[in-house]
VOPAGU-2260 file (C-alpha; in pm, 1 decimal, decimal comma):
REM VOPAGU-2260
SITE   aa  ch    i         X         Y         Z
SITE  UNK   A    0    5572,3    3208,8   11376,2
SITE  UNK   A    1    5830,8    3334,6   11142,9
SITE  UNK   A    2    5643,8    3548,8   10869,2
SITE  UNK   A    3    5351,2    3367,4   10940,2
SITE  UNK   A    4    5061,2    3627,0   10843,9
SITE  UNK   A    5    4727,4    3546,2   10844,5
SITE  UNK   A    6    4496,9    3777,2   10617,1
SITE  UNK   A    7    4365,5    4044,1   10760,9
SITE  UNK   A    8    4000,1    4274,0   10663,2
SITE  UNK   A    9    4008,9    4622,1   10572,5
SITE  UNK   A   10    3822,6    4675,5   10892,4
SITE  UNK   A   11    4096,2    4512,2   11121,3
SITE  UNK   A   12    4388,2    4662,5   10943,5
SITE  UNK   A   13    4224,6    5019,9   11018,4
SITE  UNK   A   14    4140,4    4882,9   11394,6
SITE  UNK   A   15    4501,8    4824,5   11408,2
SITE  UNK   A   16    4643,4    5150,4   11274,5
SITE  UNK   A   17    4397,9    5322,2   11529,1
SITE  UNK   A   18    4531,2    5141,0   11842,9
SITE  UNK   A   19    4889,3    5191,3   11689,8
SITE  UNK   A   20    4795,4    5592,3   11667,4
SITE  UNK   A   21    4661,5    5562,7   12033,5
SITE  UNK   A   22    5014,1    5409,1   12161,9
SITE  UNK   A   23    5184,9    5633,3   11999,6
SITE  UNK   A   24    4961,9    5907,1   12145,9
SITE  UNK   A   25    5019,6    5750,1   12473,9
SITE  UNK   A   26    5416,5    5744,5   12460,0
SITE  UNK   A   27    5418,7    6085,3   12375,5
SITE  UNK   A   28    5185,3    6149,9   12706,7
SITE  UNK   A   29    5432,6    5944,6   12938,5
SITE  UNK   A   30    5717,1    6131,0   12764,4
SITE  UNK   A   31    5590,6    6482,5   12804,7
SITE  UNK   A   32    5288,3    6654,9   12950,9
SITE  UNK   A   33    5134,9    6372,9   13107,8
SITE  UNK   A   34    5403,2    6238,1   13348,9
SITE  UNK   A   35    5233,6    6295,6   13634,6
SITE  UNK   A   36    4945,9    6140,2   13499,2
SITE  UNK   A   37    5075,3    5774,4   13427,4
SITE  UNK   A   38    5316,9    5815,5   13773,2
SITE  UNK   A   39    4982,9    5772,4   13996,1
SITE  UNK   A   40    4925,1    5430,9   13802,8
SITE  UNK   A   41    5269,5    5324,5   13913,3
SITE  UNK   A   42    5229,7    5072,6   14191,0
SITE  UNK   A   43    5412,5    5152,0   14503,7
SITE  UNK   A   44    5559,4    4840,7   14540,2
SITE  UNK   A   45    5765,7    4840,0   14167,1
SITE  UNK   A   46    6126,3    4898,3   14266,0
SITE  UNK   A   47    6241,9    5178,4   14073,7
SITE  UNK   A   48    6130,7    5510,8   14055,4
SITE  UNK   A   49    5769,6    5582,9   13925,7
SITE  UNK   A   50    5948,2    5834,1   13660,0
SITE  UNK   A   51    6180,3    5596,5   13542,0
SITE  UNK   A   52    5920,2    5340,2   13480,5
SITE  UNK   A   53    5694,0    5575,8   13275,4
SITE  UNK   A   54    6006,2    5674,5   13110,6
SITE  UNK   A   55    6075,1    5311,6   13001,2
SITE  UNK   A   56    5692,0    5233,0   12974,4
SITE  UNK   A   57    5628,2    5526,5   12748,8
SITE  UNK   A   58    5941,6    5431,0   12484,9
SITE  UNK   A   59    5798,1    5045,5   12537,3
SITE  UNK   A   60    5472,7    5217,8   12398,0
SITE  UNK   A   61    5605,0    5403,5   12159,5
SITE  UNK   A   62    5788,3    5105,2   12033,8
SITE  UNK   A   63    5453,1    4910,5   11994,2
SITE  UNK   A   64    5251,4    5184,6   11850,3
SITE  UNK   A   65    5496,2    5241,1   11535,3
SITE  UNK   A   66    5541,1    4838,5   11503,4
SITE  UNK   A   67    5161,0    4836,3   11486,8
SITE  UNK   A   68    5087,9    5114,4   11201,8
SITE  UNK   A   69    5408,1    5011,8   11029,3
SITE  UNK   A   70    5572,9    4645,0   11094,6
SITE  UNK   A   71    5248,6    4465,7   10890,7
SITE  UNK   A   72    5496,4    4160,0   10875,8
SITE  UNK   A   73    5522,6    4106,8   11216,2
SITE  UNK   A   74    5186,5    4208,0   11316,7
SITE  UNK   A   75    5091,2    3855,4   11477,3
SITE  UNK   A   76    5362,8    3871,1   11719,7
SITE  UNK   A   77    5338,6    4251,5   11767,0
SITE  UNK   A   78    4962,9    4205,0   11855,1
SITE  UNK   A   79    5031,8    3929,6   12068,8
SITE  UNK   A   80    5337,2    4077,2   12239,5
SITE  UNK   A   81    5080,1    4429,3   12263,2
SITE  UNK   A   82    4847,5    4192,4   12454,8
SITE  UNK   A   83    5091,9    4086,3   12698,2
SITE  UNK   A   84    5246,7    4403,6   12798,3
SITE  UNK   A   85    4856,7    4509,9   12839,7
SITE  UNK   A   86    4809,2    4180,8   13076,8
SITE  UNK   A   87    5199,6    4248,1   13237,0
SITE  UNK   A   88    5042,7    4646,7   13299,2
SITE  UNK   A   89    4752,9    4567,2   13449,7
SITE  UNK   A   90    4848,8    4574,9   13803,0
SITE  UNK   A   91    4929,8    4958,6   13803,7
SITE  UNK   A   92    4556,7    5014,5   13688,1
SITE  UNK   A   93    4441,0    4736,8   13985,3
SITE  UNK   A   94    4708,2    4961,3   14208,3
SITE  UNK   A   95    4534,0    5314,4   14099,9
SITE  UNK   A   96    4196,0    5103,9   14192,6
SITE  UNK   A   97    4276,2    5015,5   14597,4
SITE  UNK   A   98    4470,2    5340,3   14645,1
SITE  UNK   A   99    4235,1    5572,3   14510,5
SITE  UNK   A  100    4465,2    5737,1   14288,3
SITE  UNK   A  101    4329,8    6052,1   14068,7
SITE  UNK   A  102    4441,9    6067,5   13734,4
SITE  UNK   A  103    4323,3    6063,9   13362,4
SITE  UNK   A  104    3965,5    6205,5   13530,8
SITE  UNK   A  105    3923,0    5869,8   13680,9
SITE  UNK   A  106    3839,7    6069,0   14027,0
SITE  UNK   A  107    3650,6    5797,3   14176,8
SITE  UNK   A  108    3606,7    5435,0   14224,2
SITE  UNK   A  109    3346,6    5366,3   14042,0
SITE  UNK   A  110    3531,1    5510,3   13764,6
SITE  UNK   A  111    3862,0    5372,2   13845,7
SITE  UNK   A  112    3644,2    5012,4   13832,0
SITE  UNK   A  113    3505,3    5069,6   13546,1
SITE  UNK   A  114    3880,6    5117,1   13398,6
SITE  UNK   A  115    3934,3    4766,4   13494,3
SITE  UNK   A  116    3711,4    4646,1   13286,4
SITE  UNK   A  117    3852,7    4812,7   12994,0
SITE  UNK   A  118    4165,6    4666,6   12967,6
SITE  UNK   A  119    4044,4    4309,9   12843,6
SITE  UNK   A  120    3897,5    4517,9   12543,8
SITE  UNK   A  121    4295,1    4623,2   12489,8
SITE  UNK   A  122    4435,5    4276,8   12466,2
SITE  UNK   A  123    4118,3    4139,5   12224,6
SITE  UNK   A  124    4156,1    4450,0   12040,6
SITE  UNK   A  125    4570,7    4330,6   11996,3
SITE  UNK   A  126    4490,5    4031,7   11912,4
SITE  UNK   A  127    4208,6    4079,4   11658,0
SITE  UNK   A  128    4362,7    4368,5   11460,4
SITE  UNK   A  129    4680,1    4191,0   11426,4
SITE  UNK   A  130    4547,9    3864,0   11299,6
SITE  UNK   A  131    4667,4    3703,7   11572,6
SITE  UNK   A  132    4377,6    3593,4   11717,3
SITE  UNK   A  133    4288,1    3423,2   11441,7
SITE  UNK   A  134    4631,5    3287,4   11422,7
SITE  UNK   A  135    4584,2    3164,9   11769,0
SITE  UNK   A  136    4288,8    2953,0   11662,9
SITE  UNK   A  137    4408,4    2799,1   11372,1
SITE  UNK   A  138    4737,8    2697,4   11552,8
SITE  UNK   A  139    4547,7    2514,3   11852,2
C-alpha cells in the first residue's frame, strides 16, 4: 500500500478536508473546553483514568484530522486507519448508551441510540473520502 493512491473527485477530496476540519475541531474539544464532555463517553471499565484517555484520544484526533487535510499521499491508509480508530471507539459511545450518560446534548436514550447509528456513517465517510474504499475494492 506504499504510495498507492487511487484518484480521488473534487467532491471526495472536499468530504475529506471537512471530516479532517471536524477532527481537528474535536481534538481541540478533548484538549480544552470540552473535557468533561468526552470523559462521560469513557467506559468505566478502560483502565486508566477517563482524563488521560481523552488526553491521548484528543492528540490521536488531532493527529488524524491534520493527516487528513494535509498527508494527500497517505490518504488510503489514513482513511482506513480513521475508520478503525472510529470502529476501536465505539464502545465508549455503546458505554454512554447503557449508562445513560449526558453529554454533547445527547440527554436521553433515544438520542444516545440514535448516536449509535451514526458512527457507521464515520468509518464510510473515512473510507470514501480517502479513496480507500475504492482501494479496498479494487484490491479484493
Amino acid at each position: 500500500m506504499n504510495n498507492q493512491t487511487v484518484s480521488t473527485t473534487r467532491t471526495q477530496t472536499i468530504f475529506r478536508i471537512i471530516l479532517g476540519s471536524i477532527m481537528v475541531l474535536a481534538a481541540i474539544g478533548h484538549l480544552t473546553f470540552q473535557r468533561d464532555e468526552f470523559q462521560a463517553q469513557v467506559p468505566n471499565w478502560v483502565p486508566l483514568g477517563k482524563d488521560l484517555v481523552v488526553i491521548l484520544s484528543g492528540l490521536v484526533e488531532l493527529g488524524f484530522g491534520l493527516s487528513m487535510i494535509f498527508w494527500k499521499k497517505q490518504s488510503i491508509i489514513i482513511g482506513i486507519a480513521l475508520a478503525v480508530f472510529y470502529i476501536l471507539i465505539f464502545p465508549g459511545n455503546i458505554a454512554q448508551y447503557l449508562n445513560g450518560n449526558d453529554a454533547f446534548g445527547l440527554d436521553t436514550d433515544t438520542k444516545r441510540l440514535v448516536r449509535l447509528f451514526f458512527q457507521p456513517v464515520l468509518v464510510i465517510w473515512a473510507l470514501w473520502s480517502t479513496g480507500a474504499l475504492k482501494y479496498i475494492k479494487n484490491k479484493f
